[in-house]
C-alpha positions in Angstrom: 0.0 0.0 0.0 1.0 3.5 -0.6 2.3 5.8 2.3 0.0 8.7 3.7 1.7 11.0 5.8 0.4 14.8 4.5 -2.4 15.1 2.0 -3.3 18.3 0.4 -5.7 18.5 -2.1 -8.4 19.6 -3.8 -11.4 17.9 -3.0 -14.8 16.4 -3.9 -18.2 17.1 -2.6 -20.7 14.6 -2.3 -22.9 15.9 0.6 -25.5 12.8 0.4 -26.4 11.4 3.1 -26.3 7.6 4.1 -24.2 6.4 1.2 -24.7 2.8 1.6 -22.0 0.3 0.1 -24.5 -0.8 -2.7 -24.1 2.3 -3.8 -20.4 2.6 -3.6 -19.8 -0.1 -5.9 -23.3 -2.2 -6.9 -23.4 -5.4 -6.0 -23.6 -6.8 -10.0 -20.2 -5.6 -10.2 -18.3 -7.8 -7.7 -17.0 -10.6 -9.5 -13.5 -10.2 -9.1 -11.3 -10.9 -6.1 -8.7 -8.5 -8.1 -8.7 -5.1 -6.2 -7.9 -3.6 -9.2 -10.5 -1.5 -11.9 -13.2 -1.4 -9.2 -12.6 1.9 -9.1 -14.2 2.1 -13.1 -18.0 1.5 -11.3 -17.1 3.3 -8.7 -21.1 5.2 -7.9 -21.8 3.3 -11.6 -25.8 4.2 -10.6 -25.3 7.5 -10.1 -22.4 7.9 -12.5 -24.1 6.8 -15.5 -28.1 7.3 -16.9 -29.3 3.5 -16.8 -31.2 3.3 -20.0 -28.6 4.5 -21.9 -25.2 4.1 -19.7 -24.3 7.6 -21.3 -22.2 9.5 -18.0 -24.7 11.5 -15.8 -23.7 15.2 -16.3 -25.2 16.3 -13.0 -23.5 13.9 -10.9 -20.1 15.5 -9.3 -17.6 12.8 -10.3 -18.0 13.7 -14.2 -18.2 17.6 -13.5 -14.6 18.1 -14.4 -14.2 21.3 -12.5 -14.3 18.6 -8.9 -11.3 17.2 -8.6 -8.7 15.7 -6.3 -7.4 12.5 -4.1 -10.2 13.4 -0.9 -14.2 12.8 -0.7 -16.0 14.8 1.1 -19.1 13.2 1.8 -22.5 13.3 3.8 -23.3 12.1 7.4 -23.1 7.9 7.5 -20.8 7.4 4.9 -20.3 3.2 4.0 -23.2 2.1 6.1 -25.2 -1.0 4.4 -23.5 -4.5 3.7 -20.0 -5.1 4.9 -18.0 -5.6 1.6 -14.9 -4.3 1.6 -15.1 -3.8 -2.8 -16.7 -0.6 -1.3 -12.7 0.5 0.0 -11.3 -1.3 -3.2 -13.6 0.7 -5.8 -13.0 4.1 -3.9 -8.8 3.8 -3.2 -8.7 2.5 -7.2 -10.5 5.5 -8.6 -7.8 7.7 -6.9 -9.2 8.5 -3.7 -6.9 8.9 -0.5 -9.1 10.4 2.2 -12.9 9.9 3.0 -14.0 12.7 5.1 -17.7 12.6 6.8 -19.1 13.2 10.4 -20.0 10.0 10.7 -18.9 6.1 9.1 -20.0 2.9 9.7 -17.4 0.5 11.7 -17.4 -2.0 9.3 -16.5 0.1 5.9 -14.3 2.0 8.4 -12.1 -1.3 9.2 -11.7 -2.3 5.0 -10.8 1.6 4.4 -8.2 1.7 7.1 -7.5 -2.1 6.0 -7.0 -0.6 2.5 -5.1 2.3 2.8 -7.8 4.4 2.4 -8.0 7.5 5.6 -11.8 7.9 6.7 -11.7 11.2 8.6 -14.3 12.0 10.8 -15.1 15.5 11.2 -17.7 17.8 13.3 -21.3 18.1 11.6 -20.3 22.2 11.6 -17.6 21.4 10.2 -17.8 19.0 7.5 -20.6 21.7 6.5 -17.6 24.2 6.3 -15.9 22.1 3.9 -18.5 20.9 1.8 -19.9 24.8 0.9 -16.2 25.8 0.6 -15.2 23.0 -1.7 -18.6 23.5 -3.9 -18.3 27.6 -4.1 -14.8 27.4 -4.5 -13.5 24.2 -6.2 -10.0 25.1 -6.3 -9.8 25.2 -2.6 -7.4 22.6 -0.8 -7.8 20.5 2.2 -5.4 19.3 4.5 -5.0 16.1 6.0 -1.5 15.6 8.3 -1.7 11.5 9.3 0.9 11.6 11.9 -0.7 15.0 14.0 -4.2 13.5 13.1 -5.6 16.8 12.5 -7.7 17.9 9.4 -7.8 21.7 7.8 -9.5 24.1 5.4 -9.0 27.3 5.2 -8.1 29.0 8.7 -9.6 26.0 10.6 -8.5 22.8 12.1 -9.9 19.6 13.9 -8.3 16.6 15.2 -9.6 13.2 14.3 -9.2 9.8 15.7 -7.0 7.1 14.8 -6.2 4.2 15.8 -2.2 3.8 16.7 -1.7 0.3 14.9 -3.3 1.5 11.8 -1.8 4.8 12.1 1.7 3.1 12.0 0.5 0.8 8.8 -0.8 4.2 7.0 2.2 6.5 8.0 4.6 3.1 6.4 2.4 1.6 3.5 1.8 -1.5 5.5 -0.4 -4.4 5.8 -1.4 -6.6 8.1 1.5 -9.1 6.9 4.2 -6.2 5.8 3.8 -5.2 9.0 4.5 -8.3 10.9 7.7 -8.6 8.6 8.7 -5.0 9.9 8.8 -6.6 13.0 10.3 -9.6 12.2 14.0 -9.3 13.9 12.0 -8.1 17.4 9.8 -11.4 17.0 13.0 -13.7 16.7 14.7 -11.9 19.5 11.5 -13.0 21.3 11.6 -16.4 20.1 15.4 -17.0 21.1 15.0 -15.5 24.3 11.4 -18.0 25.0 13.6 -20.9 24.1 16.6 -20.3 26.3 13.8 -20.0 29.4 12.4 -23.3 28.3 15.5 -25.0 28.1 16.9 -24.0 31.7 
């Protein structure tokens, strides 16, 4: 996985509410156990008219003036069935940061499981951001990993994260890349749990 340490960019708005995973990627669309081109359906229903699978010029992601590696997205962002294609689809289309006042555990764990950031953020001011970002689309937000705060313009909030997946993000780790990081510390362990068993 890719490092995140700083992200500033320009960002997206998407200020629906209850953006459920079915959504995020459709479920007609999950025949692959590749991670990769998921990001290609990424919102396909609202992406795309259905009768005539021409793109949907209202809809934000084909308005070319929206732009950038962050979402900024409604209250209840990832609720709905756990799949974790929902993290795949949104990390292969280019996204780095989620940012919302509010996601659900489970799409939380495959984002942070992903390399994919899900920021949670004050109702006030994800409202901030998401009238900034639409008025003003060149406007950047800033996302600093290791400080674990968030800003736009002359504000800031912190944001919690956990300190294992905080060290995975900050390093571009895994679950199993991260084990390997540790691997000299683990046989140190195991030499010194052998010497007590053989006394």
């Amino acid at each position: 996985m890719q490092k995140l340490d700083i992200i500033t960019s320009r960002a997206i708005p998407l200020p629906a509410e209850n953006i459920d995973t079915d959504q995020i990627i459709p479920a007609r669309f999950l025949k692959s156990i590749d991670k990769k081109g998921f990001g290609n359906n990424l919102f396909r229903d609202w992406r795309y008219n259905v009768h005539n699978k021409e793109p949907n010029l209202d809809f934000v992601l084909n308005n070319p003036v929206y732009h950038g590696e962050i979402l900024v997205a409604g209250n209840n962002f990832g609720c709905g069935s756990s799949r974790e294609h929902a993290a795949w689809a949104l990390t292969d289309y280019g996204f780095k940061v989620i940012v919302s006042s509010y996601f659900a555990d489970i799409f939380k764990g495959n984002a942070l499981n992903n390399g994919l950031l899900p920021v949670k953020v004050s109702e006030e001011f994800l409202k901030e951001i998401l009238t900034g970002i639409t008025e003003n689309p060149e406007d950047e937000v800033t996302v600093n990993v290791e400080q674990q705060t968030i800003s736009f313009k002359d504000k800031t909030e912190s944001f919690e994260l956990d300190s294992y997946k905080k060290i995975c993000l900050l390093n571009g780790y895994d679950d199993i890349d991260f084990l390997i990081s540790r691997k000299e510390a683990i046989h140190k362990f195991e030499l010194k749990t052998q010497k007590v068993y053989e006394q």
